[in-house]
Structures are given as C-alpha cells and as structure tokens.
C-alpha positions as CSV (number, residue, x, y, z in Angstrom):
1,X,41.2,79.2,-48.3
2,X,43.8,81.6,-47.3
3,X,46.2,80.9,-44.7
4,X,45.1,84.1,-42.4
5,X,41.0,82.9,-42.7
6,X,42.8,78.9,-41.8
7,X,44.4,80.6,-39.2
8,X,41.6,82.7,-37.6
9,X,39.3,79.6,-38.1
10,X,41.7,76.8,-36.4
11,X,42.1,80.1,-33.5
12,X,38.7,80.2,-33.3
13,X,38.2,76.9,-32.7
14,X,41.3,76.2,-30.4
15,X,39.4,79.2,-28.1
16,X,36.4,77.4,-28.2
17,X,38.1,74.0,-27.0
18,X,39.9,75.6,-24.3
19,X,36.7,77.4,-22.3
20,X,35.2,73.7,-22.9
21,X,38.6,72.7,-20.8
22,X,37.9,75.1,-18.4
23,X,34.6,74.3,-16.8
24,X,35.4,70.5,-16.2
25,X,38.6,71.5,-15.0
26,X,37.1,73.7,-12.4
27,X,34.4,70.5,-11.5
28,X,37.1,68.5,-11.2
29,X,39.0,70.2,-8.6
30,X,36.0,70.6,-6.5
31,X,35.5,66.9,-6.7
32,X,36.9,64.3,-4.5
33,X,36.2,61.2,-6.5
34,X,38.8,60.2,-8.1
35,X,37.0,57.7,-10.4
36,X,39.2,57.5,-13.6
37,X,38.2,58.1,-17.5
38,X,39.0,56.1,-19.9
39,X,39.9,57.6,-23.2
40,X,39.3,56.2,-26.8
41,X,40.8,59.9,-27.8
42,X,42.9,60.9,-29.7
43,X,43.3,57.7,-31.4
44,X,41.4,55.9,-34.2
45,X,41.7,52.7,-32.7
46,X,39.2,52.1,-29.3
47,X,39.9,50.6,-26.3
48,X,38.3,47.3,-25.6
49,X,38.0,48.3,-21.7
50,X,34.9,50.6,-20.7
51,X,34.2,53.1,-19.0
52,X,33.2,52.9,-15.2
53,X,29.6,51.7,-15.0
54,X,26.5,54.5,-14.2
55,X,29.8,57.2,-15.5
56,X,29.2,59.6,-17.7
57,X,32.1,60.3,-20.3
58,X,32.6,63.3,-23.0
59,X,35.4,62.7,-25.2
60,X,35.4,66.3,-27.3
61,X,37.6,68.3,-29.4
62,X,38.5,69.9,-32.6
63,X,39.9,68.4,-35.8
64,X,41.4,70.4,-38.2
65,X,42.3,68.4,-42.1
66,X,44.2,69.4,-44.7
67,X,44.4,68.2,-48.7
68,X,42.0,65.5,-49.3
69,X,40.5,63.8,-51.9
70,X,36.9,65.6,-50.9
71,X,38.4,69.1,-49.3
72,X,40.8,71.2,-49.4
73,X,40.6,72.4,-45.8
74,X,38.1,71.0,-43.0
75,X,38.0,71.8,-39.5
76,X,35.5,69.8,-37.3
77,X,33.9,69.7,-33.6
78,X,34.1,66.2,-32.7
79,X,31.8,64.8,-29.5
80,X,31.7,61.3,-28.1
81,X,29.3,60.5,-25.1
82,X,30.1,57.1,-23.3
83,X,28.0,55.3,-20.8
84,X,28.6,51.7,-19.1
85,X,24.8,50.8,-17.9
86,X,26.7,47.4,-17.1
87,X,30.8,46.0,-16.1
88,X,30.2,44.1,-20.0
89,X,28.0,46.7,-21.6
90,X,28.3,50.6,-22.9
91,X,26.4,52.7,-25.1
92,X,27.9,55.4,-27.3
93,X,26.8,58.0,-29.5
94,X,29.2,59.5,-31.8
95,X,29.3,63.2,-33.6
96,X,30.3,66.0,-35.7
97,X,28.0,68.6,-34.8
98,X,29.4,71.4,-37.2
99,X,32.3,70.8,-40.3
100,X,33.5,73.8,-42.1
101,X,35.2,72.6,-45.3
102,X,36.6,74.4,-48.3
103,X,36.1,72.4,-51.5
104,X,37.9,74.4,-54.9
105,X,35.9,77.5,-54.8
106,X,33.0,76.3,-52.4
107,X,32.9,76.7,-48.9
108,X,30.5,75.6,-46.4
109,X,29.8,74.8,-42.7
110,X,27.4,71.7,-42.5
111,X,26.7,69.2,-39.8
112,X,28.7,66.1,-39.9
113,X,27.3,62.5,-39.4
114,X,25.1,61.0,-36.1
115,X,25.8,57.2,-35.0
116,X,24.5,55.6,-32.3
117,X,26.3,52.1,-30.8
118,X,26.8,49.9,-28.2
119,X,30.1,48.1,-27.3
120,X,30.2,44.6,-25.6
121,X,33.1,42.8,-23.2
122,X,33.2,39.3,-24.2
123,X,36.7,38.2,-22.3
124,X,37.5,40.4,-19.2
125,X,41.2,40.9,-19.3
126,X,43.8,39.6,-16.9
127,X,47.6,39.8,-16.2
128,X,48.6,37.5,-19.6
129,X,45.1,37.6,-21.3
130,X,43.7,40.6,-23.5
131,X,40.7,42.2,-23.3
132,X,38.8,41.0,-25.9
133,X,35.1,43.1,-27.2
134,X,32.7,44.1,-30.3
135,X,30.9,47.0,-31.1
136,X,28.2,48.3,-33.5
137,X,27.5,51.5,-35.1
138,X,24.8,52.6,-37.1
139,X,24.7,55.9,-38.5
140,X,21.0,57.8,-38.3
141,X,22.0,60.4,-39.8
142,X,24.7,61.6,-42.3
143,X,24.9,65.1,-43.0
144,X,26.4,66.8,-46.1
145,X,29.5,67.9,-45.0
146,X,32.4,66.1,-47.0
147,X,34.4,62.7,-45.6
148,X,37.5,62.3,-43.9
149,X,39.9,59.9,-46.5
150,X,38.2,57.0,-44.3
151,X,35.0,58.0,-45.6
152,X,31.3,57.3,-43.6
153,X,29.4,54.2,-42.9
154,X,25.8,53.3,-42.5
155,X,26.5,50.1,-40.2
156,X,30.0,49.2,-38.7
157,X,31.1,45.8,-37.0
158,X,34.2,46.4,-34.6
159,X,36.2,43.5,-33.1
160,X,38.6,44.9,-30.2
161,X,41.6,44.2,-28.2
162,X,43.2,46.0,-25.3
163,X,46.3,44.6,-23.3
164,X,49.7,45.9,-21.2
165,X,52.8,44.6,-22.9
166,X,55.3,46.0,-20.1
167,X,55.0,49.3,-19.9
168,X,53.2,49.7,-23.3
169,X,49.6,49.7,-23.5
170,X,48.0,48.4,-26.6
171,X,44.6,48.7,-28.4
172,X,44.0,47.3,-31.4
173,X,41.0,47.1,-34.0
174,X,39.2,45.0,-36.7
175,X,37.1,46.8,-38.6
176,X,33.8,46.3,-41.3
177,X,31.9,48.6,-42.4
178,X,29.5,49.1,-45.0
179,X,29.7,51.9,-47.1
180,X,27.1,53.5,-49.3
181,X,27.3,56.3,-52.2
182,X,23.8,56.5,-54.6
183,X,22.9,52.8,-55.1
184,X,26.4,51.1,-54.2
185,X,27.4,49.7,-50.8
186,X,30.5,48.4,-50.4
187,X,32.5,46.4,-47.7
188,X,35.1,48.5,-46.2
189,X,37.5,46.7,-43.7
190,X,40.1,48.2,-41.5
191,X,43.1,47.9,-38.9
192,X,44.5,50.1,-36.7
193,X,47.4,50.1,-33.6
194,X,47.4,52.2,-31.1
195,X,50.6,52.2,-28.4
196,X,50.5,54.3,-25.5
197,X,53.2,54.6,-23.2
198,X,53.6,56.5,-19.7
199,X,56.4,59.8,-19.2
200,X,57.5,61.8,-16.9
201,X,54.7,62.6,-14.0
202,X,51.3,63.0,-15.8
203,X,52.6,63.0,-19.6
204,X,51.8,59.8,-21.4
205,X,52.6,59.9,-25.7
206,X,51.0,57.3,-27.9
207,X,51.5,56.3,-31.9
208,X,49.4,54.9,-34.1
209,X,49.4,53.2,-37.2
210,X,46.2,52.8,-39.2
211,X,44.5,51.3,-42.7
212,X,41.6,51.8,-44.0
213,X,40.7,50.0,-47.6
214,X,38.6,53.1,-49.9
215,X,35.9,50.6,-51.6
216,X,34.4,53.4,-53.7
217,X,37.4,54.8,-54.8
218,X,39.3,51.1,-55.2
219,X,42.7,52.4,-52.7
220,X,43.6,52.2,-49.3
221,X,44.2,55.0,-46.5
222,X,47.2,54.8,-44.3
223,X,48.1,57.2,-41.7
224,X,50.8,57.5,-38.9
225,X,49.4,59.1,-35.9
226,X,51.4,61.0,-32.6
227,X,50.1,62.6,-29.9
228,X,51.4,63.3,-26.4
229,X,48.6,63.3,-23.4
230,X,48.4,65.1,-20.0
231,X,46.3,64.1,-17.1
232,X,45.1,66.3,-15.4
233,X,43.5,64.3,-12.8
234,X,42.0,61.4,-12.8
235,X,38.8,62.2,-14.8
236,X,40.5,64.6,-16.8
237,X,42.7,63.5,-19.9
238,X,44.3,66.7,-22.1
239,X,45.2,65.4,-26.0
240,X,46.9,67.1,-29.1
241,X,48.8,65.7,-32.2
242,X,48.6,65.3,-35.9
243,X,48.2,62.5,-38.1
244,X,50.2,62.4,-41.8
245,X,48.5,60.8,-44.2
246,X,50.6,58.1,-46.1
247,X,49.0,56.9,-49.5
248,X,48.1,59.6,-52.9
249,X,44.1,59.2,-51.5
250,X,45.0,59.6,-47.7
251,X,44.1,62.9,-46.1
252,X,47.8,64.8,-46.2
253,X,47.8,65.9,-42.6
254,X,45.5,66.2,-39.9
255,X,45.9,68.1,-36.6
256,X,43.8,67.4,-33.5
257,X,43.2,68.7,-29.8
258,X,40.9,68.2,-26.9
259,X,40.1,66.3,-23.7
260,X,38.4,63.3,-22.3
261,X,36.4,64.3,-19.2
262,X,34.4,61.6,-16.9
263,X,31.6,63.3,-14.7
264,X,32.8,62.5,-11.2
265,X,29.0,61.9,-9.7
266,X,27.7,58.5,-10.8
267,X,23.9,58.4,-12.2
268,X,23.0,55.7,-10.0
C-alpha cells in the first residue's frame, strides 16, 4: 500500500472517529449527571472495577497496524459495549465491525471477530486491598479479516486486578485463551500492566507493558504501549497513542484513537 492511499485511509477514518466524538460530546454537555465512565481503553489490559450499574458504556475507536506477520497494513473500527446489570456483574460484547488490511499484493476490507462476555467482582477493593475479578469471552463469530500479532480466540479465561499505588493506578491481567487454526487448538496465556497516572487538569497518560505467548507460531508478542488521555467530562474519556511491537513476530507499530463515552441516563 502506498503511503498517500495509508494516509487517505487512516484520514478517513480519524474523520469518522471525530463526528463519533461530536455527538456524545454535545449529550454530554446537555447533561447534568455527572455519573463517571470507566475506561478499559486504550489499554490491553482491563480494569477489574465495572462500570456503574443500569449504565450504558461505548468504548470506540480506530486502530491503525503496521508490519505484521499476517499484514502489511491494517486499519480497524474497534467497538466495546459495557453494561453492569449488578455492583458484582457486567456483560460485554466486543467488536471489529470492518478491518481493511493489505496482505503482499491482496487487499481487502472484511469484518473482524464478535465475542460476547461477562465479567465478575469476586473481592470489592478497599484502601490497602485490590480489586480482584474474572471474565469470559467466547467468540461467536470470527470473520476473515487477518489477526493482530496476539492472534483470536474461541474461549478466553481472564483473571483481573485493579488497585491505587499512590498516585498510580494499576490494572493488571492473567490471561488463557484457547486458540484454534484447522484442527489445532492451542493454549495461549498472557500478561499485561497497565499504569495510569493523573497530569495537569484533565490530562491523565498511562504505559503499558504486555506478553502474549504465539502457540501456533511457537514465539511470544511483546509490546510497549503509551497513550496520554483527556477527560472531557465525567462520562467522556478522549484516548490516542501507539504501541511498538518488541519481538521479530510482534506487530511493528500500532497507532490508536478514540473515546470512552458512558450514557448519562440510567436504563433503570
């Protein structure tokens, strides 16, 4: 792909992402609840804490990868949908509803994979103790667009932990997956650490440092991840930032925008 069709395609997408900013923004600002989102984006790793109960919460934006194993380019919507039916329990669904990717000499724009989950509080945090939850994922369905270096799963088992260390927030994740390619499945397990710390006014900035083992291919993904955050009120959580890929099979650098937004009227 050349570098002007990357460019009008990551444009393309950026203008897309910033109407989507638009309309909550305007919501918001005819709201007066100031009932508080809380974003899993824009790291890998996700919080252990939910979201307020009867809450809606869209976590959307575009992904853009460069030099893979699979691809050459990929650029990616990206949509999680959050609810808390209860102060232990949430239900997820997780998305790619359109990848354009550019493998050699074939391009294509596919849909990317559909998982539903749920995500369960097991120890409420406190002042000295961490939150402590699991999730599961199961994938119903898996489209044909090509995989990130992390690759897809059919089911995934999450342990999760979420804690304040000073000024630092932390979230960290355990991760088991099971991976599938023809007639093989194979145990993927992963790690990731998230650190999030407040700025100046509404900027926060987090770092991440992740690992993924690549059963099928017998390596490991790494990755460093930085992104700086703006709130823009309560319910409304602005992200960009890249990740650089740190092994020979880890995707070379990925770059990433887009907002967490919590509907400020309750469903019930």
């Amino acid at each position: 792909m050349t570098f002007a069709r990357a460019a009008r395609r990551y444009a393309l997408f950026f203008s897309l992402l910033l109407a989507g900013c638009l309309l909550p923004v305007s919501a918001a600002a005819q709201s007066q609840d100031e009932v508080a989102a809380n974003p899993g984006r824009p790291t890998i790793s996700t919080p252990a804490t939910l979201t307020p109960v009867g809450y809606l919460q869209f976590e959307t934006g575009v992904l853009g990868a460069e030099h893979s194993e699979g691809f050459a380019n990929r650029t990616s919507l990206e949509e999680a949908i959050k609810l808390s039916v209860h102060k232990r329990l949430e239900l997820l669904v997780l998305a790619e509803p359109v990848v354009f990717s550019d493998q050699g000499n074939v391009s294509g724009t596919d849909p990317g994979s559909v998982a539903l989950g749920a995500q369960a509080v097991l120890v409420p945090g406190q002042e000295r103790r961490p939150t402590i939850a699991v999730s599961y994922f199961r994938t119903v369905y898996n489209g044909p667009a090509p995989d990130l270096d992390i690759g897809s799963s059919v089911n995934a088992a999450l342990v999760l932990l979420s804690f304040d260390f000073g000024k630092l927030h932390v979230d960290t994740n355990y991760l088991f997956n099971e991976q599938s390619k023809n007639s093989i499945r194979r145990l993927q397990h992963a790690q990731t650490l998230s650190l999030s710390h407040p700025m100046k006014g509404k900027l926060g900035f987090t770092g991440e440092i992740w690992h993924f083992s690549q059963p099928l291919l017998q390596s490991n993904a790494v990755g460093l991840l930085l992104a700086p955050t703006y709130n823009v009120k309560p319910n409304l959580v602005l992200d960009m930032g890249f990740n650089r890929g740190l092994t020979s099979t880890s995707t070379r650098w990925v770059f990433f925008a887009g907002f967490t937004y919590l509907l400020p009227k309750k469903l019930w």
